[in-house]
Backbone as CSV, one residue per row, in Angstrom:
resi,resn,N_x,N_y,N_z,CA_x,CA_y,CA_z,C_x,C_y,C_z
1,UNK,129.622,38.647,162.904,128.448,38.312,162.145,127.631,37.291,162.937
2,UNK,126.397,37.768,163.038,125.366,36.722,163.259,125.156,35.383,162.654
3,UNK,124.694,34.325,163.659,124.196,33.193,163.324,123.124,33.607,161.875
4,UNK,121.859,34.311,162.692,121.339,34.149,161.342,121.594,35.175,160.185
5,UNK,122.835,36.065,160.344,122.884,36.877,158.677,123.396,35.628,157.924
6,UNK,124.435,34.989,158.753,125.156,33.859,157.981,124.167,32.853,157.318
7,UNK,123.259,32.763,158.418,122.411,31.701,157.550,121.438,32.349,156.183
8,UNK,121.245,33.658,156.583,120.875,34.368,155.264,121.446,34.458,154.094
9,UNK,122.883,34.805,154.204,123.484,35.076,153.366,123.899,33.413,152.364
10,UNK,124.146,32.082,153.371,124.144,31.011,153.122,122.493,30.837,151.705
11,UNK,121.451,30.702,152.360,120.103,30.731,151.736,120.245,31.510,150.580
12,UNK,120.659,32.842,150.554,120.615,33.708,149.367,121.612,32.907,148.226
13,UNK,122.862,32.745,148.554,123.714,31.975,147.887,122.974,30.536,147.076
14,UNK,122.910,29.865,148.410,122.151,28.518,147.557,120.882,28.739,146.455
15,UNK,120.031,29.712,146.830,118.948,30.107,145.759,119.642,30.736,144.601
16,UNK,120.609,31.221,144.699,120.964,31.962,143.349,121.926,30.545,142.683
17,UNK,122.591,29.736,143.134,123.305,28.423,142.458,122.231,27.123,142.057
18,UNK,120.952,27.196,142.988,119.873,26.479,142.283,119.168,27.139,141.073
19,UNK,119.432,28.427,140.807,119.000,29.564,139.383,119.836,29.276,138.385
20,UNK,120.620,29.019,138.804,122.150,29.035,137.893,122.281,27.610,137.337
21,UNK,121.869,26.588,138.070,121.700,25.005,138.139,120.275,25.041,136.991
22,UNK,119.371,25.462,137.180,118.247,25.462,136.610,118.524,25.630,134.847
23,UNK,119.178,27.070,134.794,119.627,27.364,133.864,120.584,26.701,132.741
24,UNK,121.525,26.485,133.880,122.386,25.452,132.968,121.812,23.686,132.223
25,UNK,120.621,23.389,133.523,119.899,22.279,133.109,119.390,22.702,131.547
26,UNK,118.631,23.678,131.745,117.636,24.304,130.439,118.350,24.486,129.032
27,UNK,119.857,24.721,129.003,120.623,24.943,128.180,120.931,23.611,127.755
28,UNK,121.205,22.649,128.340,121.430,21.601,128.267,120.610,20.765,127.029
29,UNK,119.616,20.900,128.050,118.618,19.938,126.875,118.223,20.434,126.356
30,UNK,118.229,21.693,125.276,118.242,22.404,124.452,118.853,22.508,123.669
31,UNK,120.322,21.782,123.768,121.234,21.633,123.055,121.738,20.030,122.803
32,UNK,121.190,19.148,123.513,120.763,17.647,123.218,119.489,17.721,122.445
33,UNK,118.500,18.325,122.650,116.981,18.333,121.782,117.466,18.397,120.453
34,UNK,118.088,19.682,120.198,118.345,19.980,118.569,118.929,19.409,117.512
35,UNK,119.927,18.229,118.162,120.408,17.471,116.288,119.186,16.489,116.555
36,UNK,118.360,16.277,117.383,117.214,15.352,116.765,115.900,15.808,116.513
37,UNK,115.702,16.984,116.255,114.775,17.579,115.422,114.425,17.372,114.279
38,UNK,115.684,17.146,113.838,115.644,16.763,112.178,114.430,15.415,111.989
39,UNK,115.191,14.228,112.825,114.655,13.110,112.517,113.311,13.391,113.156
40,UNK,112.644,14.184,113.761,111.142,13.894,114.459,111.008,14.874,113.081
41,UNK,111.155,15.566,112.668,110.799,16.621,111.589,110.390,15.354,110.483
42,UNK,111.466,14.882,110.175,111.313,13.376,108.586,109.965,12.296,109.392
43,UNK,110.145,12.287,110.351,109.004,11.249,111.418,107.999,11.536,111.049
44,UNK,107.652,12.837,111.574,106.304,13.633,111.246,105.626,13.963,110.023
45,UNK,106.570,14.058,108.775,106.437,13.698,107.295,106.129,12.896,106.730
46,UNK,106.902,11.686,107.047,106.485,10.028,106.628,105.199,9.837,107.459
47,UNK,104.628,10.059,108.391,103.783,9.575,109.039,102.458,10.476,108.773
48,UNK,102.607,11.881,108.319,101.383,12.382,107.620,101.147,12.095,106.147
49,UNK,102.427,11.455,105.546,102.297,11.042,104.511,102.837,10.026,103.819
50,UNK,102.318,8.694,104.059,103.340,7.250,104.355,102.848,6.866,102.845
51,UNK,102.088,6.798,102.000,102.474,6.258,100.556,103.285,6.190,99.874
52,UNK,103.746,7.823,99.325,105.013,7.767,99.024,105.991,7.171,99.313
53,UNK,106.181,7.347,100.721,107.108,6.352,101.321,107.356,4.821,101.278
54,UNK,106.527,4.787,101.047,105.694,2.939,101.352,106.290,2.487,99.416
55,UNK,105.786,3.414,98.347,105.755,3.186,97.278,107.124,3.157,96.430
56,UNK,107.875,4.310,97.249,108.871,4.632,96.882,110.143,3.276,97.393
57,UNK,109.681,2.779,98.702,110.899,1.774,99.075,110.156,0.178,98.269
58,UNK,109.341,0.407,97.722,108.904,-0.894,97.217,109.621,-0.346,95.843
59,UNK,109.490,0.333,94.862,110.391,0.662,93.764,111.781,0.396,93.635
60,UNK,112.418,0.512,95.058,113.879,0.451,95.349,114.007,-0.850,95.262
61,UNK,113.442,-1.398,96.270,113.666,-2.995,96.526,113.128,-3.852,94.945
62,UNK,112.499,-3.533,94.586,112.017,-4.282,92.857,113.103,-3.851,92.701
63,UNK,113.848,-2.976,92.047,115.092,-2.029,91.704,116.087,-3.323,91.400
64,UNK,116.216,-3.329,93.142,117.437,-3.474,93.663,117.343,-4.985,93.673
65,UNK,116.294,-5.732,93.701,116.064,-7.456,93.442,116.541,-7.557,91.666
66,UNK,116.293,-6.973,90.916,116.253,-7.090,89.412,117.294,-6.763,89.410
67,UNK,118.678,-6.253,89.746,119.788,-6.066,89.349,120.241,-7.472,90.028
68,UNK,120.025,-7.601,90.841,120.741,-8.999,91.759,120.872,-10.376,90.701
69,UNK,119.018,-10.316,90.407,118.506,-11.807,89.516,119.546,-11.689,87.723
70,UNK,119.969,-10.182,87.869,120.113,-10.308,86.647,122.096,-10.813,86.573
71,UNK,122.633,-10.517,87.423,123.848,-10.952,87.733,124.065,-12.777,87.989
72,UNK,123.154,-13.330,88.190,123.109,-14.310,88.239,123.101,-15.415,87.179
């Protein structure tokens, strides 16, 4: 075998393990991306719609102060 089939066959190899590298990258963070979808999903909710939110943890906290004062 030739110098350069070897080096061909070398080149062909490495391009198909940088495909394979690529791939496995892509899988990767595709599968790190997805349990935090959720929370950019609730992110994107509260933040197109922050009153509720805003109104609802002020209810809690009155709530949750008036049980305290009343133990006292």
């Amino acid at each position: 075998m030739s110098d350069m089939e070897t080096r061909q066959q070398l080149l062909e190899t490495a391009a198909r393990h940088e495909d394979e590298l690529e791939q496995a990258i892509g899988d990767f963070k595709q599968a790190v991306h997805r349990p935090f979808a959720i929370g950019e999903h609730v992110h994107a909710h509260i933040s197109a719609h922050p009153i509720p939110w805003l109104v609802g943890s002020l209810l809690i906290g009155l709530w949750l102060g008036s049980r305290n004062s009343q133990r006292s």
